[in-house]
N, C-alpha and C positions, 0 to 999 in steps of 0.2 A: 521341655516343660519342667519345671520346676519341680523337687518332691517337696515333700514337708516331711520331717521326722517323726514318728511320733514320739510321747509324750514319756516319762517315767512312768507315768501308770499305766498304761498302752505295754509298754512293754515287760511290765511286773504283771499284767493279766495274762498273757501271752508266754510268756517266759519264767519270770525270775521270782514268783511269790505260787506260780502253777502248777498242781502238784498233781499225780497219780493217784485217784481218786480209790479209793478202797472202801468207802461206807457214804452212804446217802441218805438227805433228809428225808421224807417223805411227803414231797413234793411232785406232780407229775409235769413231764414233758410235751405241750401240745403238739398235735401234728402241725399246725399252720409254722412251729416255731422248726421243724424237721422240712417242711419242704422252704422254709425260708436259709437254711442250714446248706440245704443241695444247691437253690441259685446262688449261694455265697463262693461255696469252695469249687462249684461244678469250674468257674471264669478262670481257675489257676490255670496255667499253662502244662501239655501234656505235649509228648511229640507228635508230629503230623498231626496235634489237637485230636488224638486217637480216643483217648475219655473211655477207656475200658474198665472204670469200677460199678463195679454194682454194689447195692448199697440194700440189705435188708435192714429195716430198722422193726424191730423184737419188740414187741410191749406189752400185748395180752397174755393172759395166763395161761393158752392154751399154746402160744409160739414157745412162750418161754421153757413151758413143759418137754417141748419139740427139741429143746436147745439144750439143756439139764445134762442129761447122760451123756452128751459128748463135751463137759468140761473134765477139767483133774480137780480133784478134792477141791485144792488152794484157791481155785478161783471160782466153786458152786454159789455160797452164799453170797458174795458180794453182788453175784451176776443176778441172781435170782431176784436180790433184791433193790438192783439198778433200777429205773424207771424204762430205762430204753438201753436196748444192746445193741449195736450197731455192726453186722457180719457185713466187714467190709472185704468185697470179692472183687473176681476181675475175669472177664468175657475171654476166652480165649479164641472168639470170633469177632469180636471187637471191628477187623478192618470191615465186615459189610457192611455198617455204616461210615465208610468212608468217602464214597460220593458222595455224602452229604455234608459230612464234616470238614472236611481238605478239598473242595473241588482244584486247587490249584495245579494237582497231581493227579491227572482221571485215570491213571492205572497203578493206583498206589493198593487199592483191594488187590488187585493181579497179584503182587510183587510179594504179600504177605500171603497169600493162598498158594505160592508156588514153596513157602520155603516155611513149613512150621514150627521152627527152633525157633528163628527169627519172630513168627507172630508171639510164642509163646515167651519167649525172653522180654518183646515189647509189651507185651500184657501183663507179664507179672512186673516190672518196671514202672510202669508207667500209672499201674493200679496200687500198686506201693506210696507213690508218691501221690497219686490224690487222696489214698488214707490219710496222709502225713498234712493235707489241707485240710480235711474235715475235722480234724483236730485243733490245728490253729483257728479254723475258722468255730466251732462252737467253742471254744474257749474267747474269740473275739467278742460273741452275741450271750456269753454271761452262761454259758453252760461249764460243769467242769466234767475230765473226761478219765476212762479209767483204760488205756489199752493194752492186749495182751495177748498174747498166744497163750500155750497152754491147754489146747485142748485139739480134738479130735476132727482132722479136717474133714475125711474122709466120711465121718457120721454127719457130720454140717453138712458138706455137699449132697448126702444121699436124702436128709430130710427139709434141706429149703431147695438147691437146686437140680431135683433130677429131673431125668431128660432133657438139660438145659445144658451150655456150653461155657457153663460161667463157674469158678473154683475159691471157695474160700480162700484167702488170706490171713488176716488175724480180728480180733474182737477191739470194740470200744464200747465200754461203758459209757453212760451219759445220764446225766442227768446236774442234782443241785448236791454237792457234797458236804458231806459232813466234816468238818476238822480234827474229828475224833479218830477218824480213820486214815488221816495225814501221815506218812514214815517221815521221819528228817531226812533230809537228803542226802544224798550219797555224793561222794565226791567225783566228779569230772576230771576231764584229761587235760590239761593244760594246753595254748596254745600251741606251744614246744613242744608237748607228747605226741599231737595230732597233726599240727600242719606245719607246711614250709613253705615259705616264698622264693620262687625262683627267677 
């Protein structure tokens, strides 16, 4: 099948005019437009379609309060005053939903229950990379995004997921940004710095 490219502006929203969002209008973010956000990026490809991110999406004032004390300075105010913060995590139990997701493999749960480097290297891998699509994809649906470490996993995990088997990764901001709080860009690595063909 055939693709189609997309367009210079397709890819100046996505890429090349998209910036790390640091200040927001004051605008809010609907939920209908956050679970339309998860059917988007959930379709990206993950191995053995394992889908180990979890995805707290932060908006009320009493979450946000939840979330406050475990950033660093640098990144309180912006977060505070984000519309939506998105603590994107990843299961480190991930394979027992795996007869459901992979049946093509029926002892693919076994394989990662017998060897927990391996679950935990596929979990944090693979839930990296669907961060890295919810990104693209709310920047696709006209959201801008702000993501970052920077702050305290450890207090994240003890007040959104305890007793739960699922571990912080890093933050994205979301919402409609403001251009005021735009940095100019920074310089990239050139093909030549980065890659080679062999």
């Amino acid at each position: 099948m055939t693709k189609l490219i997309l367009d210079q502006k397709a890819l100046n929203q996505l890429f090349f005019e998209a910036h790390t969002c640091n200040a927001w209008q004051d605008k809010p973010v609907p939920d209908d437009l956050l679970h339309q956000l998860y059917d988007v990026f959930r379709l990206a490809p993950t191995s053995m379609n394992c889908s180990p991110a979890r995805i707290v999406f932060v908006k009320s004032v009493e979450a946000k309060q939840k979330l406050n004390p475990a950033l660093m300075e640098g990144n309180r105010a912006k977060t505070m005053n984000a519309p939506v913060t998105a603590i994107i995590a990843y299961d480190t139990k991930f394979f027992e939903h795996l007869p459901k997701l992979f049946p093509p493999i029926p002892d693919a749960r076994e394989m990662f229950e017998r060897d927990a480097s391996l679950a935990d290297m596929t979990a944090f891998r693979n839930g990296s990379l669907q961060g890295a699509y919810l990104i693209l994809a709310a920047r696709a649906l006209g959201l801008d995004c702000g993501p970052m470490s920077g702050f305290n996993n450890e207090m994240v995990d003890q007040q959104f997921f305890s007793g739960t088997h699922v571990k912080s990764n890093f933050l994205c901001n979301l919402g409609y940004g403001d251009a005021k709080g735009f940095h100019p860009r920074n310089r990239k690595l050139t093909f030549d710095e980065a890659c080679s063909i062999v």
